[in-house]
ROLOGU-258050 format. One record per residue: residue number from 1; residue in one letter; x, y, z of N, C-alpha, C in turn. Coordinates in steps of 0.001 Angstrom, whole numbers, plus 500000, padded with zeros to 6 digits. Each point is the difference from the previous one (the first is absolute). Example, Ala and Ser with C-alpha at 12.3 -4.5 7.8 and 13.67 -1.06 7.14 Angstrom:
BEGIN
[1 A [513190 494310 507800] [499110 501190 500000] [500900 501200 500000]]
[2 S [499650 501050 499280] [500820 501190 500060] [499230 501090 500730]]
% end
This chain:
BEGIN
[1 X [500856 498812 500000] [499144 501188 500000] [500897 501245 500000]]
[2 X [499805 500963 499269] [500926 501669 499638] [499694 500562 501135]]
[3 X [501440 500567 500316] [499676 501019 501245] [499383 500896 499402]]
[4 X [499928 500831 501084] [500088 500818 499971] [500012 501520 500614]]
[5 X [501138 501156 499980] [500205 500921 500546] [499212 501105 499970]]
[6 X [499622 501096 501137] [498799 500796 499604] [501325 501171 501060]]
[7 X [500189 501044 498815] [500257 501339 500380] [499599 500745 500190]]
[8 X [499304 500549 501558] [498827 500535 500120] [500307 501488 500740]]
[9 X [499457 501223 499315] [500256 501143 499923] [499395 500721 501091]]
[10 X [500711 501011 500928] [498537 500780 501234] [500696 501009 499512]]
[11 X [500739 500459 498777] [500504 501401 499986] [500078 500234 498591]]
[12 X [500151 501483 499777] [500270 500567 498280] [501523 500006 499849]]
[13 X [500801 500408 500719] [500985 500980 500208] [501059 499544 501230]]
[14 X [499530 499121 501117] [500316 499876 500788] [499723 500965 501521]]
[15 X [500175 500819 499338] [499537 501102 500951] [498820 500237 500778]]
[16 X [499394 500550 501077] [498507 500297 499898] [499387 500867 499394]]
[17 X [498925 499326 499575] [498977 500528 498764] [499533 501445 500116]]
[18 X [500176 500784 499044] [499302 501514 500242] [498856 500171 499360]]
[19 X [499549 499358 499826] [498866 500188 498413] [499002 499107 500063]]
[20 X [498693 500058 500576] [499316 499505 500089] [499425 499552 498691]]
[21 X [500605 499808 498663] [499814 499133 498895] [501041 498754 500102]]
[22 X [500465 499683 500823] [500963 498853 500284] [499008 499287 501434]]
[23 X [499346 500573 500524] [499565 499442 501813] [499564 498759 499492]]
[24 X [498996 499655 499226] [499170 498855 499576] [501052 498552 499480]]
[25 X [500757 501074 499424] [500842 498607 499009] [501274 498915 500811]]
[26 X [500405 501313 501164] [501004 499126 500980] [499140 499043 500963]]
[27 X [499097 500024 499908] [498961 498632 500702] [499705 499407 499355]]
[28 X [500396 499741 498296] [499541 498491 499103] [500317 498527 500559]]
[29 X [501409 500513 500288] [500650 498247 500149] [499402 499266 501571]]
[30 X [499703 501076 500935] [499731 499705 501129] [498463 499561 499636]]
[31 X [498788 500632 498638] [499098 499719 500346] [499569 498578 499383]]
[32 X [501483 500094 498666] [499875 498371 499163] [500246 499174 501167]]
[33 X [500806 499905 501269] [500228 499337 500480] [498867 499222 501545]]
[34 X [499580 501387 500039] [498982 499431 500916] [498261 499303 499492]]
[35 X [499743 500360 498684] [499138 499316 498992] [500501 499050 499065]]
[36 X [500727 499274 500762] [500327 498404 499816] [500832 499926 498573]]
[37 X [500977 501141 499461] [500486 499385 498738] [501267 498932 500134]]
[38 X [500627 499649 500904] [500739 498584 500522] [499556 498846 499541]]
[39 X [498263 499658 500541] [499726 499219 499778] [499257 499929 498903]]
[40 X [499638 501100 499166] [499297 499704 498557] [501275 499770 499190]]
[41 X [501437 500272 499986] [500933 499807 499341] [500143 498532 500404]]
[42 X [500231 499516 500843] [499617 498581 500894] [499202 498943 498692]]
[43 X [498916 500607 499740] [498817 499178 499581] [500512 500291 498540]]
[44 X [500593 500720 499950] [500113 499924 497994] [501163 499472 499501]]
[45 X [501040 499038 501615] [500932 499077 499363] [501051 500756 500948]]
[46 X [500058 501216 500584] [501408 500520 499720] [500274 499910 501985]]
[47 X [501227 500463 500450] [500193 499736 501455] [500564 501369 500434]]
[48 X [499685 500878 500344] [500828 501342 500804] [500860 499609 501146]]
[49 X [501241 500010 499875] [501025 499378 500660] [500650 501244 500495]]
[50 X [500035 501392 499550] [500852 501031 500052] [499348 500806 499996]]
[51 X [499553 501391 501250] [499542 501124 500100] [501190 501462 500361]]
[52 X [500715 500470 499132] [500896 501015 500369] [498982 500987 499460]]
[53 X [500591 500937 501345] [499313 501639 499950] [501167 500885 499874]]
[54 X [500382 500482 498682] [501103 500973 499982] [499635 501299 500589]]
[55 X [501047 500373 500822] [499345 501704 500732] [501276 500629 500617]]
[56 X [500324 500819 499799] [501189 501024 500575] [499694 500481 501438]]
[57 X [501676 499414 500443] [500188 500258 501736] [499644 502079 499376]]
[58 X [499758 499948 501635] [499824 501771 500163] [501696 500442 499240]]
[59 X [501044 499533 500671] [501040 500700 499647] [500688 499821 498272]]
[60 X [499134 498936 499028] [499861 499934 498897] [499706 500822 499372]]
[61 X [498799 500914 500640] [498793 500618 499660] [501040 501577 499423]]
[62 X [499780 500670 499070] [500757 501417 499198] [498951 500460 500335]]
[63 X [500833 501867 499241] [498710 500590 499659] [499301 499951 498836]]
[64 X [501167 499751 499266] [499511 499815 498374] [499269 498810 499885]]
[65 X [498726 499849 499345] [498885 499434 500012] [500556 499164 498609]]
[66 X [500862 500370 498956] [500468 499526 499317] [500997 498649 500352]]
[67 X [500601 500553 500944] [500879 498911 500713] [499820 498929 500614]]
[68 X [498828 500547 500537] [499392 499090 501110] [499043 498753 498844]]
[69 X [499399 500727 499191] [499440 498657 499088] [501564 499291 499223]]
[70 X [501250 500435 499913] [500832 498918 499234] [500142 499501 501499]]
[71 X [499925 500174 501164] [500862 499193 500967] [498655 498388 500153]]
[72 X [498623 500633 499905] [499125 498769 500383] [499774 499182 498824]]
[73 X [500153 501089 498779] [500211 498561 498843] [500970 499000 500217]]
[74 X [501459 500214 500343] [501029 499300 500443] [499624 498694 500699]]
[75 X [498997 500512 500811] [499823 498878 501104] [498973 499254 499435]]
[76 X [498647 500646 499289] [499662 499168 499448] [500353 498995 498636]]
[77 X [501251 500191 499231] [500331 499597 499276] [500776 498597 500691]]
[78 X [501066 500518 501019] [500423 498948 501192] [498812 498920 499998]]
[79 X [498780 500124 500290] [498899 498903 499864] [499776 499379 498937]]
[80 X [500210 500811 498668] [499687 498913 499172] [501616 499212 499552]]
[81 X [500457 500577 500065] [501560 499469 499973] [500007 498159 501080]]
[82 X [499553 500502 501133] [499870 498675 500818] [498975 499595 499783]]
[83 X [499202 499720 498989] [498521 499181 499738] [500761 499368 499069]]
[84 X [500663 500574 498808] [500444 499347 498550] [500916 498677 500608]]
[85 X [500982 500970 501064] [500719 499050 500071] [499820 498878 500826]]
[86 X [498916 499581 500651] [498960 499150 500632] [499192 498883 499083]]
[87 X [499844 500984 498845] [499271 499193 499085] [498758 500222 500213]]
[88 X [499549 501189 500592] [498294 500562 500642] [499523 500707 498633]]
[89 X [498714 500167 500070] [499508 501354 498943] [499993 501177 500861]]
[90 X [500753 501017 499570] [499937 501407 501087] [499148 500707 499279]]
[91 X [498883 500250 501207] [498574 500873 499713] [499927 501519 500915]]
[92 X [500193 500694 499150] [499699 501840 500899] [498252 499681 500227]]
[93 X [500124 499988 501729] [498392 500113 500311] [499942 501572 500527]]
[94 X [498786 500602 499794] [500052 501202 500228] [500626 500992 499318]]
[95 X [500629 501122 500276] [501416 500823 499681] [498911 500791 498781]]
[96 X [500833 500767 499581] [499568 501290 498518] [500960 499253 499170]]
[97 X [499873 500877 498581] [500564 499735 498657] [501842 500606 500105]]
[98 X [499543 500871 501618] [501394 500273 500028] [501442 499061 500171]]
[99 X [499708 498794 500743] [500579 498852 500495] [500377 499201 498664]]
[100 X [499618 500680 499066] [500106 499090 498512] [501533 499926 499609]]
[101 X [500480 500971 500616] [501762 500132 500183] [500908 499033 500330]]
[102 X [499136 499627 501415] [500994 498647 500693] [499908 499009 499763]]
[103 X [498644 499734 499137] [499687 498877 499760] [500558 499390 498422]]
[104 X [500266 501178 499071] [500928 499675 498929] [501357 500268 500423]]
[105 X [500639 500750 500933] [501370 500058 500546] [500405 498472 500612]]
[106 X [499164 498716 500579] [499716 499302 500782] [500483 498901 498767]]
[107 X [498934 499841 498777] [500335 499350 498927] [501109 500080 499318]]
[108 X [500591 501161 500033] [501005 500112 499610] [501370 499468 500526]]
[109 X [500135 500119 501421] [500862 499548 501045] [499863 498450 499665]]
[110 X [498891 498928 499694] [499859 498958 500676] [500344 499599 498705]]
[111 X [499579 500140 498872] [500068 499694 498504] [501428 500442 499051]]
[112 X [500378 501281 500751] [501674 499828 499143] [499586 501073 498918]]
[113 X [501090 500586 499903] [499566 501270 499062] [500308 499538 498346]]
[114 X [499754 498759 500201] [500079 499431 498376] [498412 499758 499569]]
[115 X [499232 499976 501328] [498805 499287 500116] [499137 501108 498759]]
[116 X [498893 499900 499593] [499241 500522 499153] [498605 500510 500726]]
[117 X [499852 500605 500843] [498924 500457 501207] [499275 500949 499185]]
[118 X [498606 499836 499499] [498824 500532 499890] [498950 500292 501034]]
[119 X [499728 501068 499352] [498411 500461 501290] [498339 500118 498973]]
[120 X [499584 499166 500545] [498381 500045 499892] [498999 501021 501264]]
[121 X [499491 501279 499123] [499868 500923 500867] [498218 500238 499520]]
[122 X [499556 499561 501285] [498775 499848 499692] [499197 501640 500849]]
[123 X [499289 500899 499049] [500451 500863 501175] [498229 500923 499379]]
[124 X [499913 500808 500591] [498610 501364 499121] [501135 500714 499511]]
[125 X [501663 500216 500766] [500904 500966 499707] [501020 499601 499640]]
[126 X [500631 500828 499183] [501691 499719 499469] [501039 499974 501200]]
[127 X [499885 500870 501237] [500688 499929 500713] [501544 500535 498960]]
[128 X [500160 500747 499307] [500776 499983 498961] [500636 502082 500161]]
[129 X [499634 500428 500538] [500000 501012 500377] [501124 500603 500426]]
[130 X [501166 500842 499604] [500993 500790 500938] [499651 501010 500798]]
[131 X [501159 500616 500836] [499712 501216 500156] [500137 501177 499046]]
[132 X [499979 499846 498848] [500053 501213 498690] [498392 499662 499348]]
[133 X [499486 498793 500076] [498633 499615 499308] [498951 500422 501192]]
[134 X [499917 499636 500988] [499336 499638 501371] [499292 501565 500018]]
[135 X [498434 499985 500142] [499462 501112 500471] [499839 500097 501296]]
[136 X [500080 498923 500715] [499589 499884 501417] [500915 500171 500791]]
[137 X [501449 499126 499211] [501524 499817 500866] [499921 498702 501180]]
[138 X [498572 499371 499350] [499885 498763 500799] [500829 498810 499963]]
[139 X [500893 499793 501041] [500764 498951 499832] [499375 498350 499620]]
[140 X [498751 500051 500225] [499174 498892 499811] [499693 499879 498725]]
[141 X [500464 500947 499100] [499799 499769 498801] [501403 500217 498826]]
[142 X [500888 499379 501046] [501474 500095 499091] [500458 498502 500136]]
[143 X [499700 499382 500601] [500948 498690 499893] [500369 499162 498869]]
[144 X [499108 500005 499090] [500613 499067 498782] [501162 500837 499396]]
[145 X [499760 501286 500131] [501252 500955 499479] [501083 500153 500831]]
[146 X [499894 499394 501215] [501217 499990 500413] [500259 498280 499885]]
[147 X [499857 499241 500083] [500393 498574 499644] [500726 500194 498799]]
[148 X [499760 501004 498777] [499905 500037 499035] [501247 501070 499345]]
[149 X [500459 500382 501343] [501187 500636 500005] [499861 501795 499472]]
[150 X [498975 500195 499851] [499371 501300 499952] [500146 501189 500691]]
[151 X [499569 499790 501789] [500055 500713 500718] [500504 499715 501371]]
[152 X [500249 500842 500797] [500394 499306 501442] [501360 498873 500158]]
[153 X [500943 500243 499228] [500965 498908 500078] [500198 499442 501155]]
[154 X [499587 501188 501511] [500728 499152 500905] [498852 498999 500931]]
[155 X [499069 500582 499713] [498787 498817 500270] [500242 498517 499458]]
[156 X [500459 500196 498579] [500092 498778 499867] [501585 499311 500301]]
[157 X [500923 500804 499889] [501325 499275 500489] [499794 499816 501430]]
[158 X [499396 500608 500910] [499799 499442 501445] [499648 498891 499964]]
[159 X [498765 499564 499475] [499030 499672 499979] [500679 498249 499450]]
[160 X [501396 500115 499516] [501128 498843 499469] [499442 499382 498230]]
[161 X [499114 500710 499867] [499640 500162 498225] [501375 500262 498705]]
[162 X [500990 498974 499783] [500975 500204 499728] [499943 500712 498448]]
[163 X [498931 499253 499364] [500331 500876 498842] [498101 500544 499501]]
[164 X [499755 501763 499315] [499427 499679 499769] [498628 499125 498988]]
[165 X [498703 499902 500200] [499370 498593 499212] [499653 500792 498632]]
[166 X [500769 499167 499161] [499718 500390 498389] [498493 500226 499745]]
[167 X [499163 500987 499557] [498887 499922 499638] [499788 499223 498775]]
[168 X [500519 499624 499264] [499332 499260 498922] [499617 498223 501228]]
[169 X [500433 499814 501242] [499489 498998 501179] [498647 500298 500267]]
[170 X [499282 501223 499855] [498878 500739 500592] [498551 500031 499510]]
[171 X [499416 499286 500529] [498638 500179 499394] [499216 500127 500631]]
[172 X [498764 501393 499743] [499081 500189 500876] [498896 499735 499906]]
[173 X [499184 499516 500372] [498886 499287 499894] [498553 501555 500416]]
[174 X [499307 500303 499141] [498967 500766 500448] [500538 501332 499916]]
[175 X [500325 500706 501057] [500956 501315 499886] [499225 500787 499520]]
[176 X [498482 500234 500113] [499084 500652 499891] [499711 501458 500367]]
[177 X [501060 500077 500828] [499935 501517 500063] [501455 500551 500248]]
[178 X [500336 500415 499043] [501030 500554 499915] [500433 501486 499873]]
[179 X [500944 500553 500497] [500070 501303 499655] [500622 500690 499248]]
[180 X [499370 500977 499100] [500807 499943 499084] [501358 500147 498986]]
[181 X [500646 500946 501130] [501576 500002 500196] [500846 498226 500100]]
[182 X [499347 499489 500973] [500132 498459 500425] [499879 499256 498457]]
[183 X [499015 499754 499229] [499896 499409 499547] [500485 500836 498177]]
[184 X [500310 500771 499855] [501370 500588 498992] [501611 498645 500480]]
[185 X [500173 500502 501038] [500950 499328 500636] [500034 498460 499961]]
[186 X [498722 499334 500500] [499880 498504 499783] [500507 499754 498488]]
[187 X [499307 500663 499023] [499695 500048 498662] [501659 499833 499417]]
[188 X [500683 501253 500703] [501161 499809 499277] [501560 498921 500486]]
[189 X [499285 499102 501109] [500753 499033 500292] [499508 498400 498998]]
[190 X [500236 498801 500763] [499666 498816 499470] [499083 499558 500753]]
[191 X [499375 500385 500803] [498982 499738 500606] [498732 499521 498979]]
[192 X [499431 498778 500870] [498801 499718 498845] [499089 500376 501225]]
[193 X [498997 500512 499393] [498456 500367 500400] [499239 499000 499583]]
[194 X [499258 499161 500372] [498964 498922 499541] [498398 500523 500773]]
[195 X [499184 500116 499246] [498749 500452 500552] [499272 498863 499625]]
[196 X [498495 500099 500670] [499706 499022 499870] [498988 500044 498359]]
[197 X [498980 498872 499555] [499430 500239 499049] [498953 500819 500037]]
[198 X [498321 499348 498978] [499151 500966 500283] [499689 498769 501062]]
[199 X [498993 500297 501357] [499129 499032 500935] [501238 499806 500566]]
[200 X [501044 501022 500399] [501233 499090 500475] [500324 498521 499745]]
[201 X [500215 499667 498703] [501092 499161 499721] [501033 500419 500103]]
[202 X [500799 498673 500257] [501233 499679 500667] [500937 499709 499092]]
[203 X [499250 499770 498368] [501155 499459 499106] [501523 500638 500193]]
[204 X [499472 501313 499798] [500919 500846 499422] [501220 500090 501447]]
[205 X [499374 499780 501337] [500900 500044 500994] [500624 498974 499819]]
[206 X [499281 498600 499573] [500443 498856 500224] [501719 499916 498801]]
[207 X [499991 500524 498689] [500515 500197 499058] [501247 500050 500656]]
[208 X [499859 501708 500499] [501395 500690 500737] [500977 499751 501182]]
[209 X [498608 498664 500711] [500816 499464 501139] [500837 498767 499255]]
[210 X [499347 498965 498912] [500876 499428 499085] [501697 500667 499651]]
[211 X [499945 500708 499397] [500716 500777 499154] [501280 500521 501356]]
[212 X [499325 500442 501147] [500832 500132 500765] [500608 498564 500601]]
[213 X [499420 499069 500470] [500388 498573 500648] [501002 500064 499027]]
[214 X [500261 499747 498709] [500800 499526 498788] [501375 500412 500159]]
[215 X [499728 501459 500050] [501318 501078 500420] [500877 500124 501491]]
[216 X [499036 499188 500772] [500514 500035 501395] [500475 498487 500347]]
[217 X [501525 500035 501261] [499414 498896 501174] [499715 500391 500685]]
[218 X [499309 500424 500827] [498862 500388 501061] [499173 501015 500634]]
[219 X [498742 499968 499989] [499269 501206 500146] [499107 500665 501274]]
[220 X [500064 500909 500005] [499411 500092 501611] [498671 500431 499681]]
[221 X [498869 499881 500156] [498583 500267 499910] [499991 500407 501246]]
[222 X [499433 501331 499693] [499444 501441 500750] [498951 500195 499885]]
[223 X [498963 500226 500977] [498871 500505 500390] [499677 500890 500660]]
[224 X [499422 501209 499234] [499429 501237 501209] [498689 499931 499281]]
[225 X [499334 499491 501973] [498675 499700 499741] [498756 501290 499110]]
[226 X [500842 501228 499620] [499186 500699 499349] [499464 499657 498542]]
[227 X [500837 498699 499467] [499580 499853 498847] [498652 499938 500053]]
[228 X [499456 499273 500629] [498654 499438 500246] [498906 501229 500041]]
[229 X [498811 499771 499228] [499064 500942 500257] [500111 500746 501662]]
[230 X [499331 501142 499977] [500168 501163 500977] [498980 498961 500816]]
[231 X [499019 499581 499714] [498963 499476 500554] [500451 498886 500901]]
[232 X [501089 499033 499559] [500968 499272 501253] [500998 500290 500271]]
[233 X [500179 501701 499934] [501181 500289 500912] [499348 501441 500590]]
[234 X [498967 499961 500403] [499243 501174 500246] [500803 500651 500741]]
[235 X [501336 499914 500679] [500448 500939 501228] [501345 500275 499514]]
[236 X [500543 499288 499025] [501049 500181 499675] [500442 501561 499798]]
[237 X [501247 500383 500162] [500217 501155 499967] [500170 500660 498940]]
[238 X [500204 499064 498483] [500268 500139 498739] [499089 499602 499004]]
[239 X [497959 499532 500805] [499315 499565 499217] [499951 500409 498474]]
[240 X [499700 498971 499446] [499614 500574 498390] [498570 499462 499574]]
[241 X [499310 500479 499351] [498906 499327 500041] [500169 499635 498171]]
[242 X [499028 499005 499561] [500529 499280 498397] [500621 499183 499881]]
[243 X [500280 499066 501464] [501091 499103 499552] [499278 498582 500068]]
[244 X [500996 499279 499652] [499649 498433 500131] [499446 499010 501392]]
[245 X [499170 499264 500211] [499613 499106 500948] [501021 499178 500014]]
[246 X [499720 499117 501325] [500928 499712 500540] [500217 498038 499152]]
[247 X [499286 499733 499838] [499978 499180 499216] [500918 500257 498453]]
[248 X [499494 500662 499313] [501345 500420 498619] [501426 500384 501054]]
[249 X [500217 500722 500661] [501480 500083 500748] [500341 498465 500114]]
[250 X [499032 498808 500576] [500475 499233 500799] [500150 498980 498735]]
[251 X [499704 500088 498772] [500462 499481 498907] [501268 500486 499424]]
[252 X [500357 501366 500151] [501497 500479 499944] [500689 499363 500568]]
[253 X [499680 499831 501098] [500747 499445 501009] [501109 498514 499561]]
[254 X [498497 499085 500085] [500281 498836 499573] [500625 499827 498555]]
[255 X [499673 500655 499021] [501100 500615 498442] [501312 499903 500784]]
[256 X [499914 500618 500867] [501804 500447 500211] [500846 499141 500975]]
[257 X [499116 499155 500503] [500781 498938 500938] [500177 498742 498816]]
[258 X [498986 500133 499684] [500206 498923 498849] [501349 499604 499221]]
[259 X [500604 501204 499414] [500861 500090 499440] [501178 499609 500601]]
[260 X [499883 499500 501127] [501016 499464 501059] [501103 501001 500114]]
[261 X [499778 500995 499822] [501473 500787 500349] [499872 500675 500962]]
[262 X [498754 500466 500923] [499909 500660 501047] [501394 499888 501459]]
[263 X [500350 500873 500350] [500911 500395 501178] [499972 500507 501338]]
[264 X [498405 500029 499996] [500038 500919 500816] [498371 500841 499912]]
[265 X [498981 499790 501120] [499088 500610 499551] [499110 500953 501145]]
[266 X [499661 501237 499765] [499419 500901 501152] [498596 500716 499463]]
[267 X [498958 499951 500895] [498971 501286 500183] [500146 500694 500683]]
[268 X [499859 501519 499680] [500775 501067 500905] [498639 500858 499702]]
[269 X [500186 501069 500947] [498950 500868 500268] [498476 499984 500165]]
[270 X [499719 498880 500963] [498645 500025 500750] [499736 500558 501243]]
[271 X [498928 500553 500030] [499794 500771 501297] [498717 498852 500717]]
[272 X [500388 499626 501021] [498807 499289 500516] [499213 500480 501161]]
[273 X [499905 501303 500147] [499558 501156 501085] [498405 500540 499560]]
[274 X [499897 500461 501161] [498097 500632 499247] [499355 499410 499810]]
[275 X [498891 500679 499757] [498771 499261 499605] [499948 498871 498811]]
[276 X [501275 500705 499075] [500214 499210 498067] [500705 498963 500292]]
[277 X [500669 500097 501413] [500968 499355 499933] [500257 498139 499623]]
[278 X [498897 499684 500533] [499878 498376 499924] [499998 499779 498139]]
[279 X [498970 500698 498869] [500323 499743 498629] [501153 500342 500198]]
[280 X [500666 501264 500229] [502021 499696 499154] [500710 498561 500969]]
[281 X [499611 499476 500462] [500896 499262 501238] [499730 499044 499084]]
[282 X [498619 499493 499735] [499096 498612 499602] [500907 499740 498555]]
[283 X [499631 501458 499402] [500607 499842 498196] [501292 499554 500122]]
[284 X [500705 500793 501095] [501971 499647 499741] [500108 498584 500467]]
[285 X [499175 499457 500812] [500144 498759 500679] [500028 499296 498668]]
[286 X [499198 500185 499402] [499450 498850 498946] [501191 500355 498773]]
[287 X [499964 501202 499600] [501506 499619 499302] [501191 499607 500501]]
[288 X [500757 499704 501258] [500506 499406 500798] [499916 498674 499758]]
[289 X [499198 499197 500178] [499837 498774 500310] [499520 499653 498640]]
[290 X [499444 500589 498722] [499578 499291 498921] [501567 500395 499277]]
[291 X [500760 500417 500078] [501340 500485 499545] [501033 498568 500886]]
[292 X [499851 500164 500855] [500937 498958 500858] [499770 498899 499643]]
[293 X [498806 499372 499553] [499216 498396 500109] [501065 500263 498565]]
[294 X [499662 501080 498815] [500665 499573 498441] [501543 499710 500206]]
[295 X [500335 500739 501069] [501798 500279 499684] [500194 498570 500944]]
[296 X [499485 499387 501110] [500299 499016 500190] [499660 498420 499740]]
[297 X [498915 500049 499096] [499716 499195 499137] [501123 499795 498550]]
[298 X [500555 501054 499511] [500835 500302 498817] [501333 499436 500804]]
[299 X [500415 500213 500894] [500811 499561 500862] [500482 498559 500028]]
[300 X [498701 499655 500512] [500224 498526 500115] [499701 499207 498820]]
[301 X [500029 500424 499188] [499909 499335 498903] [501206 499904 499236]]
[302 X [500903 501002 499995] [501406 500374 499848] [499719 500727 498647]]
[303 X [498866 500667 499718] [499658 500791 498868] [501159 501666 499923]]
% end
């Protein structure tokens, strides 16, 4: 039976939270954990053997907010680094799109910088954003550009991201709202955009996750639960409304484990607080565990 490791997030930054658009999301992993996702991973084949919580001692802690996210990617990359080399699947439970750093810095460390590391970025957003594009200057919406060697070098050299990830590796799934400085920029890298059809078909996603498996050895499938209609992520801090049910995602899903190259797989940004809170908790649960049952079924099959 596949282990498996769960890297579970109570912070953005490491730091304490200033921004009550983060309060909801540092209680995901605590709330996957107390609404039984152990044992639904349990029931779909797989065994949670490994719970690390990466988090910076106080005297870790900078002022630069920049710093402080390369120092907790570090540590969370340290986790997936000791899952690979375990032979576990390392899963980001909880955490933002920001953590997307350590977790390809992590692949990188464990896989060898010969390795061929792709990202499957399932998202409403590009996350693609600098600080020269960025209207907001939201760091929550730069990380693929810094993986990507774009912006923030030292976020990601903290962060032990040795080199950065070639975009022609990059494909975004949905990316429905984009901005439009951001997406000039996507445009003029190798980044593929895959949207879905008309009735959301999946062909066309299904195509690009092909095309990428081919070009890669191994891929990390990313989830920010905003892809999903606004309607099951009602609290999210980045709702979009127009998007796909959770059922077409959870066929992405399974597309991309399929292909047996998966490395590594996370849902990030659920808020399970409030009144909304139980739909975003319920929806991420279920891509969680209908994502885990594919990647450890593909697993054991030696696909």
């Amino acid at each position: 039976m596949p282990d498996v490791h769960f890297i579970a997030l109570h912070t953005v930054n490491g730091a304490p939270e200033r921004s009550d658009r983060y309060t909801g999301l540092i209680d995901a992993a605590d709330a996957y954990l107390a609404n039984g996702i152990v044992e639904r991973i349990a029931n779909a084949g797989g065994s949670v053997t490994t719970i690390v919580e990466p988090a910076l001692a106080d005297e870790e802690i900078a002022g630069d907010q920049i710093v402080n996210l390369g120092r907790l990617n570090a540590k969370i990359a340290a986790g997936v680094v000791a899952a690979v080399d375990s032979g576990a699947a390392p899963v980001l439970l909880g955490g933002t799109c920001s953590h997307l750093v350590g977790m390809i810095a992590g692949f990188q460390q464990a896989y060898g910088p010969e390795a061929r590391i792709g990202l499957l970025w399932l998202d409403a957003h590009g996350d693609f954003n600098t600080p020269r594009t960025s209207y907001s200057g939201m760091l929550g919406g730069m990380p693929v550009a810094v993986t990507a060697g774009l912006c923030f070098p030292v976020w990601r050299e903290l962060a032990g991201q040795r080199a950065p990830l070639p975009t022609n590796r990059i494909v975004m799934v949905d990316v429905r709202n984009l901005d439009d400085r951001e997406e000039v920029l996507i445009r003029a890298t190798d980044v593929t955009i895959a949207r879905f059809g008309d009735d959301f078909d999946s062909a066309p996603v299904e195509a690009a996750i092909d095309r990428l498996a081919a070009e890669c050895d191994w891929i990390y499938v990313h989830v920010d639960a905003d892809i999903l209609d606004a309607s099951l992520q009602p609290n999210h801090p980045t709702a979009e409304p127009n998007g796909p049910d959770l059922q077409t995602v959870i066929d992405v899903l399974d597309h991309a484990f399929a292909t047996g190259k998966a490395c590594g797989f996370g849902v990030v940004s659920v808020n399970p607080n409030g009144a909304e809170g139980r739909v975003s908790l319920q929806s991420g649960s279920e891509m969680v565990v209908a994502g885990m049952k594919a990647w450890l079924t593909n697993r054991e099959r030696g696909v």
